[in-house]
C-alpha positions as a printed Julia matrix, in Angstrom:
162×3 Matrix{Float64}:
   2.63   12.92   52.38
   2.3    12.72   48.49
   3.4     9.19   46.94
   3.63    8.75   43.45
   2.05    5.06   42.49
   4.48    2.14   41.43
   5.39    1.69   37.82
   4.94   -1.87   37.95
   2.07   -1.99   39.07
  -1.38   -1.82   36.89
  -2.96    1.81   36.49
  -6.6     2.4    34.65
  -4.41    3.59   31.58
  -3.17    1.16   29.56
   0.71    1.7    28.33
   1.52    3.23   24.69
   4.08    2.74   22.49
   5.89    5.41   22.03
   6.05    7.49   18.23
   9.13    5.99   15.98
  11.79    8.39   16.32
  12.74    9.62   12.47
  16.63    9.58   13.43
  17.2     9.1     9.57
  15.68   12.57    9.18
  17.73   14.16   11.94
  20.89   13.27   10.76
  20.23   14.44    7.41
  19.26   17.87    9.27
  22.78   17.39   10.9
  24.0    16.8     7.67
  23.59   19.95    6.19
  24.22   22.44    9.08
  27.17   20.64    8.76
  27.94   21.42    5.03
  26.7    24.51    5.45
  28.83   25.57    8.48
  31.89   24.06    5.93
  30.64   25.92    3.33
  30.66   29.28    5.31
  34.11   28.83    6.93
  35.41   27.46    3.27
  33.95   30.91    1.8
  35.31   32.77    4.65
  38.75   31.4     4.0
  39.16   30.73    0.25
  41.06   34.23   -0.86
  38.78   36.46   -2.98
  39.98   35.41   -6.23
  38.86   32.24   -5.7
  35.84   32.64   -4.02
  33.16   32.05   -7.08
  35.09   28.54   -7.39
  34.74   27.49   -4.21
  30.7    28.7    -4.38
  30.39   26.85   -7.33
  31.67   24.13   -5.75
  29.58   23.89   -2.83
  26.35   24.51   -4.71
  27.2    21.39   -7.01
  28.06   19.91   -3.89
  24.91   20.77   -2.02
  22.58   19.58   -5.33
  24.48   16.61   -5.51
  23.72   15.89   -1.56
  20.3    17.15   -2.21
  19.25   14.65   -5.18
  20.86   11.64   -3.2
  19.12   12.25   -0.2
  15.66   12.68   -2.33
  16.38    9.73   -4.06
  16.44    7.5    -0.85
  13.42    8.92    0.9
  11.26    8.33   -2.2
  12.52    4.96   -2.27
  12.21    4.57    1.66
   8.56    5.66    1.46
   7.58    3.95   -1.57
   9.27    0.48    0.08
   7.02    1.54    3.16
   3.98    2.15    1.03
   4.52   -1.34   -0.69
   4.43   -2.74    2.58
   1.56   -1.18    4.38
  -0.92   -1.94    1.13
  -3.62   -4.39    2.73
  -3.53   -8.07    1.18
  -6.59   -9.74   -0.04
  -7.6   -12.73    1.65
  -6.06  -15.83    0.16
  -9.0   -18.29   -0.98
 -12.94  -17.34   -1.15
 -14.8   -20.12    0.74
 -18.16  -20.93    0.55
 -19.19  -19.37    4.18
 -19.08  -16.36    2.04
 -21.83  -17.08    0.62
 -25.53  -17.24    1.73
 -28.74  -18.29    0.29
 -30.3   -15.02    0.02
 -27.1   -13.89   -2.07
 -27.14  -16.72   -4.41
 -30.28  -16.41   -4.51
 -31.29  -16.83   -8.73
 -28.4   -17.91   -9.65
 -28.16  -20.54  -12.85
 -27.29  -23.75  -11.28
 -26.47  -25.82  -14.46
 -23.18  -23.29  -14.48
 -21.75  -25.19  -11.06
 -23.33  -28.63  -11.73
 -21.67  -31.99  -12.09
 -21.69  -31.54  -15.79
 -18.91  -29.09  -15.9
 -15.44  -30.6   -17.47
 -12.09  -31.26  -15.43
 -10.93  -27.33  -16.86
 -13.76  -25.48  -15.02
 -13.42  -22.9   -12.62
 -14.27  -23.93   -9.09
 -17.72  -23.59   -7.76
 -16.67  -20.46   -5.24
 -15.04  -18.63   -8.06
 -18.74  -18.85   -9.94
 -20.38  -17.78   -6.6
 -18.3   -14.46   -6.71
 -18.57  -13.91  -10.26
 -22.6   -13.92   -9.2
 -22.62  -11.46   -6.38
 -20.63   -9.56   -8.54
 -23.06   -9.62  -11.44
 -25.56   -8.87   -8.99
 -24.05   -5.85   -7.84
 -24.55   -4.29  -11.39
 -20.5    -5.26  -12.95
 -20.81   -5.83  -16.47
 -19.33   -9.11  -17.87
 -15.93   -7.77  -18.96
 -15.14   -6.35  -15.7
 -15.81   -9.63  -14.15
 -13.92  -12.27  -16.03
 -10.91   -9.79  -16.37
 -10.87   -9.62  -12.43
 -11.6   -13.28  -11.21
  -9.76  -14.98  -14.27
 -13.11  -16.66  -16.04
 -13.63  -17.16  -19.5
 -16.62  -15.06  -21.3
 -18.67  -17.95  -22.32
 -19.17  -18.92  -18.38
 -19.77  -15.12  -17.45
 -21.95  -13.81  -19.8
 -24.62  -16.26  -18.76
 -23.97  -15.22  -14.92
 -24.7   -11.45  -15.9
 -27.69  -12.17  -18.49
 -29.2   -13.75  -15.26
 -28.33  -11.52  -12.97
 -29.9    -8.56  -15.03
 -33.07  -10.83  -15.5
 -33.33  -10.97  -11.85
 -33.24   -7.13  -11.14
């Protein structure tokens, strides 16, 4: 006799979510059948005089329905889009970096002489490997925040090191 195994119990396939139903789209499907059964039973009615009327009516009608319905799914999707975009990681710490990568890089730029206004010795170490990588000095200080005088240096060395 044929037994069919136990839900409960573990199988070799691991359970999957199943797909997000779009009910949002299926009622706007149901939407307009239903207008356009109206529509065809409001045509079919209306006497013949006043026929064009009523047509004109339901096409403003339908572009009306139409635009609104556009006008939330682009906003739906673009919300969704907003959301899904990956976030960058929230600090740069210096596990980042390694000796190799820093390897040439001007020191007196991070040492103990810098004022109470400079920018933090991680920020430097990026602007580096950056430099390194072949980005040019506007590219960098427009990106991490750092003022030209402390990048230019970073890039002049970087170039002399290639």
């Amino acid at each position: 006799m044929w037994t069919l195994p136990h839900p409960i119990r573990a199988s070799a396939h691991p359970m999957r979510a199943l797909p997000h139903p779009h009910t949002g789209e299926g009622a706007a499907v149901l939407g307009l059948l239903t207008l356009a059964l109206l529509g065809t039973v409001l045509l079919g009615t209306a006497p013949l005089r006043d026929r064009p009327v009523a047509g004109g009516a339901l096409a403003a009608v339908g572009v009306s329905v139409f635009l609104v319905v556009a006008a939330l799914w682009h906003h739906y999707h673009r919300a969704a889009a907003r959301r899904a975009r990956p976030t960058a990681p929230a600090a740069v710490d210096g596990r980042w970096f390694t000796a190799e990568s820093l390897e040439g890089f001007p020191g007196r730029l991070a040492g103990p002489s810098r004022g109470p206004g400079a920018p933090d010795r991680d920020r430097l170490y990026l602007a580096w490997i950056l430099a390194t990588q072949g980005h040019d000095a506007a590219w960098i200080g427009h990106r991490l925040g750092l003022p030209a005088e402390v990048v230019h240096p970073l890039v002049d060395a970087a170039r002399e090191r290639r």
